[in-house]
Residue, then its C-alpha position, 0 to 999 in steps of 0.5 A: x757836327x755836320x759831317x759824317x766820316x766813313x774813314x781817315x782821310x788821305x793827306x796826300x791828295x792835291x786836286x778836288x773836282x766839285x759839282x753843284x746841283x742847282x743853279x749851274x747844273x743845267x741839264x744836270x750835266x756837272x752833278x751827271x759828269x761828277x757821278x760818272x767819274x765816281x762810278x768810272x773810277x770806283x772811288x771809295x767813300x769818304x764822308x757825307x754832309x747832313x743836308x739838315x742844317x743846310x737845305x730846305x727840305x721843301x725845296x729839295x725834298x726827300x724822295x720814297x722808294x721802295x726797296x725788294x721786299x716792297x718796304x718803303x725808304x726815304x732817301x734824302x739829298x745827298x751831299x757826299x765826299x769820295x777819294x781815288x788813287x790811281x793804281x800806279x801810286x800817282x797823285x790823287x783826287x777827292x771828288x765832291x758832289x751836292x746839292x746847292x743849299x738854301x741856307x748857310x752858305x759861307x758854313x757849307x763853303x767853310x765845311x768843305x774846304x775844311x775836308x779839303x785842307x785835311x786831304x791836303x787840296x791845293x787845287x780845285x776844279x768846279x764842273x758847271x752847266x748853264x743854260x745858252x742860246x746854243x743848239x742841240x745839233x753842235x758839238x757841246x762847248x767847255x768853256x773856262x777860267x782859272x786863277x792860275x797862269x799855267x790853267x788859264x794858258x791850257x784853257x786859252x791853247x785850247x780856244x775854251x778861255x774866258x774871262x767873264x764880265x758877269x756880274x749879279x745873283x750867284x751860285x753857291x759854286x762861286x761862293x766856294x771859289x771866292x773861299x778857296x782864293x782866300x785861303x790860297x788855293x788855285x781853282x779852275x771852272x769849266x762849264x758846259x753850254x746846255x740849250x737852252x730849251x732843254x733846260x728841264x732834261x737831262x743833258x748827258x752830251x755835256x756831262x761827257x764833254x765835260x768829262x772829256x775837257x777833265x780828263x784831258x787837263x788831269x791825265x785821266x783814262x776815262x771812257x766816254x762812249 
């Protein structure tokens, strides 16, 4: 009832790369980076999320354009599913980009890993950004945890491990993450460090140090300039 399909979904795709607005999209960084990679890659649509039943839209309000001819539209937050296949027949990612909802959390977090299983997901890679006492003049810093061993290894090789010692309110990315462990799927979370001063900004330095980190742990040509 929720979600809308512009087609049959593929059952052959292994990865999900996910990025929330909200509470760790500072700068939006990782929601910037997730629609870089769509348009990068030109990823095909595969279905939509109706926000009603899960944001409130005094929040998150619908925003008016006008379109050519001067008419007015609404546009309204926008929770949305792509699938890519690589030219060469290789294996595939479903990309995932919304917002955070206000309500009905463990319903948005079931809904999506529902797509998920339906494409055949067995891995998923959360982009994030947070806010940090780190300077705009410095290389952006990844940093990362996985569940599984081989990602944990290629974070910690890499100087970009960490096993966080956070605890207290959340994100919805989390409660995404903590499903997908139950259902057994390995999941990895990358996230960027925006100054914290520039919090209220966009911030596409990290989107591409993310973008980068990601294309490097998947294998991906993508174009970062």
């Amino acid at each position: 009832d929720h979600i809308e399909f512009h087609g049959e979904p593929p059952s052959t795709i292994p990865t999900m790369v996910a990025a929330f607005g909200g509470w760790v999209d500072a700068g939006e960084a990782a929601t910037g980076a997730l629609r870089s990679l769509v348009r990068q890659l030109g990823a095909t649509p595969l279905a939509t999320i109706d926000p009603e039943t899960f944001v409130d839209l005094t929040t998150i309000r619908p925003v008016v354009r006008l379109n050519a001819a001067g008419e007015r539209t609404i546009r309204w937050p926008r929770i949305a599913l792509w699938t890519w296949q690589p030219p060469d027949g290789g294996a595939g990612l479903l990309l995932f980009r919304g917002v955070e909802p206000q309500q009905r959390w463990r319903t948005y977090a079931a809904l999506l890993l529902d797509v998920a299983a339906r494409c055949g997901v067995q891995r998923i890679v959360s982009l994030g950004a947070v806010l940090e006492a780190v300077p705009h003049t410095r290389p952006p810093q990844i940093t990362g945890t996985s569940t599984d061993p081989a990602w944990q290894a290629w974070l910690a090789t890499r100087g970009m491990g960490r096993r966080g010692r956070y605890e207290g309110p959340t994100g919805i990315a989390t409660v995404v993450a903590e499903a997908a462990r139950h259902r057994g799927l390995v999941h990895l979370t990358l996230r960027g460090a925006v100054p914290h001063y520039l919090g209220n900004t966009t911030h596409p330095a990290v989107s591409r140090a993310l973008l980068t980190t990601l294309a490097s742990l998947l294998d991906l040509a993508l174009e970062v300039a």
